[in-house]
SETOR-891323 format. One record per residue (C-alpha): residue number from 1; residue in three letters; x, y, z. Coordinates in steps of 0.25 Angstrom, whole numbers, plus 5000, padded with zeros to 4 digits. Example, Ala and Ser with C-alpha at 12.3 -4.5 7.8 and 13.67 -1.06 7.14 Angstrom:
seq/type/X/Y/Z
1/ALA/5049/4982/5031 $
2/SER/5055/4996/5029 $
***
This chain:
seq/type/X/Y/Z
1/UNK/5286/5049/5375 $
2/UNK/5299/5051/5368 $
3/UNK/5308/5041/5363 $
4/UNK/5321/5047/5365 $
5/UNK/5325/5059/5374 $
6/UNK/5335/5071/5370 $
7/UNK/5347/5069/5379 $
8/UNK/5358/5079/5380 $
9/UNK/5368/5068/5378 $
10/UNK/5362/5067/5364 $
11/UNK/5367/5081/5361 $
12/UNK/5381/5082/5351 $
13/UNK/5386/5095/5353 $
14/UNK/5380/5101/5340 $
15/UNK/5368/5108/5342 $
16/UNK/5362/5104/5325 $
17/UNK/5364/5089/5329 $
18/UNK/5359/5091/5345 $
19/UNK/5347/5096/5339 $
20/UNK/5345/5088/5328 $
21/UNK/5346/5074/5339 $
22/UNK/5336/5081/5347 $
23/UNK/5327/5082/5334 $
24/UNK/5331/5067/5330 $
25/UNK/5325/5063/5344 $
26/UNK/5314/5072/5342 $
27/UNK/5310/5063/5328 $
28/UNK/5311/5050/5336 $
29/UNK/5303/5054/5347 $
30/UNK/5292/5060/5337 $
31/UNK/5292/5046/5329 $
32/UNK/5292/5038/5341 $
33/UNK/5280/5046/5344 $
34/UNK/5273/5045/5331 $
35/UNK/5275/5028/5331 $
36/UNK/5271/5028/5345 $
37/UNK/5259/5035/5343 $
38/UNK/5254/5026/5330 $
39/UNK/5255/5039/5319 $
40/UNK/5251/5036/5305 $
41/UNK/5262/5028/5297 $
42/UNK/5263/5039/5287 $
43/UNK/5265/5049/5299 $
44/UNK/5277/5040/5305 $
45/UNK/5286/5037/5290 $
46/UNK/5284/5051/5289 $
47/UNK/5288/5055/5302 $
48/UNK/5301/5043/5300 $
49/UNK/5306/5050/5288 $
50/UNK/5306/5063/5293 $
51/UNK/5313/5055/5305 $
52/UNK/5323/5050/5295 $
53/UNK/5325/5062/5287 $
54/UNK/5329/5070/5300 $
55/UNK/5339/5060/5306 $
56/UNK/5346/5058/5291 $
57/UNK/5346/5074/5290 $
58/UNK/5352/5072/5306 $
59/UNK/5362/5062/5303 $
60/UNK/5368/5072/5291 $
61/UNK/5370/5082/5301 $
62/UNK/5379/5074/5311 $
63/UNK/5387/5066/5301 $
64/UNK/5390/5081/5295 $
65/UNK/5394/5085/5308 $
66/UNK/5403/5072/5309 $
67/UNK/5410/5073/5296 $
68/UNK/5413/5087/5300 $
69/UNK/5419/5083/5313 $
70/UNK/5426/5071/5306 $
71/UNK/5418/5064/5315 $
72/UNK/5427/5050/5317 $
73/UNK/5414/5042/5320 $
74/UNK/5406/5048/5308 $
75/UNK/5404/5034/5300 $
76/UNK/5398/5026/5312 $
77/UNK/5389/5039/5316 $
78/UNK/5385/5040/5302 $
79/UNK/5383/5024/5302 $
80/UNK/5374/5025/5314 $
81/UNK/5365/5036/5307 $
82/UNK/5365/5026/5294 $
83/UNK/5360/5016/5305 $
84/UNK/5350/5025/5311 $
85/UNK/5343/5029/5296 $
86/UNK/5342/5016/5291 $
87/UNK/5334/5011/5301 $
88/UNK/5326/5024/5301 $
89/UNK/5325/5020/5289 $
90/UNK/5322/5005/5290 $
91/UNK/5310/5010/5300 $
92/UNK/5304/5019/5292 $
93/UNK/5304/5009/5280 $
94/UNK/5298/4998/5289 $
95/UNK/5287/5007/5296 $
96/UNK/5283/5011/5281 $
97/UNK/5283/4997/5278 $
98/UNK/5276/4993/5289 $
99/UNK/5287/4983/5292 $
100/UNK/5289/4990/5307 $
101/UNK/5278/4985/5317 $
102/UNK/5285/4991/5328 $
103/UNK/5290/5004/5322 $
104/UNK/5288/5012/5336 $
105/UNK/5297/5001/5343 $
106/UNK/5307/5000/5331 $
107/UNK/5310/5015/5327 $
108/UNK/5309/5020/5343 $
109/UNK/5318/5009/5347 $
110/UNK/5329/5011/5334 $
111/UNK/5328/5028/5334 $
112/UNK/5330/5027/5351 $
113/UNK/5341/5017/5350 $
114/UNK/5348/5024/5338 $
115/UNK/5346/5038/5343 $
116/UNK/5350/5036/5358 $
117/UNK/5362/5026/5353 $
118/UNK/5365/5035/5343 $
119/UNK/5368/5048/5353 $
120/UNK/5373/5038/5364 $
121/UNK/5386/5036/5353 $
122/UNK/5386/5041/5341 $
123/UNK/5383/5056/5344 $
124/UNK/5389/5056/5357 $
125/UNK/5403/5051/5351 $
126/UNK/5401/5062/5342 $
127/UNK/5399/5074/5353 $
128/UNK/5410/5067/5360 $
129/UNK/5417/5068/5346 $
130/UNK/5411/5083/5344 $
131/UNK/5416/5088/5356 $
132/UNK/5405/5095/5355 $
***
């Protein structure tokens, strides 16, 4: 079962950054689904890393876009994707570790909060901001 659904109100305006959150939701479901389904650790801090690696290359994007746009909310939308990594970070290090007992629990509850809090203000102010 997925963890977070594509909704249209998730949408910006720009088709690279559209497709991109639809691939950002793709990655959550698919580690939710590996951490549900008990993989192999070495199968899941792969599979974070590569989770990690796509969102930062994400986040580049966007921030781009934003100083192009001279984007007036562009350091508190950066600060939210800081936010996001470190914990992403903070996970992966705790699930290598061993630290995180309830890694399923922790990463599915932080990435659905983040990701569906993160559209809800950040991205939509910046659509709205867009005119896009």
């Amino acid at each position: 079962m997925a963890l977070v659904d594509w909704r249209d109100d998730f949408k910006i305006g720009i088709d690279s950054v559209d497709y991109e959150h639809r691939q950002m939701i793709e990655l959550i479901n698919a580690i939710h689904e590996k951490l549900s389904h008990d993989a192999p650790k070495n199968e899941v801090i792969d599979f974070l890393g590569e989770v990690f690696t796509r969102i930062s290359a994400h986040f580049a994007l966007e921030e781009k876009i934003m100083r192009s746009w001279k984007y007036d909310q562009y350091d508190d939308h950066k600060a939210d994707h800081e936010r996001l990594l470190d914990e992403i970070r903070d996970i992966m290090d705790g699930y290598e570790a061993g630290t995180i007992a309830a890694a399923e629990a922790e990463l599915s509850a932080r990435l659905n909060a983040w990701f569906t809090d993160h559209f809800k203000t950040k991205d939509s102010r910046l659509h709205r901001h867009l005119g896009v």
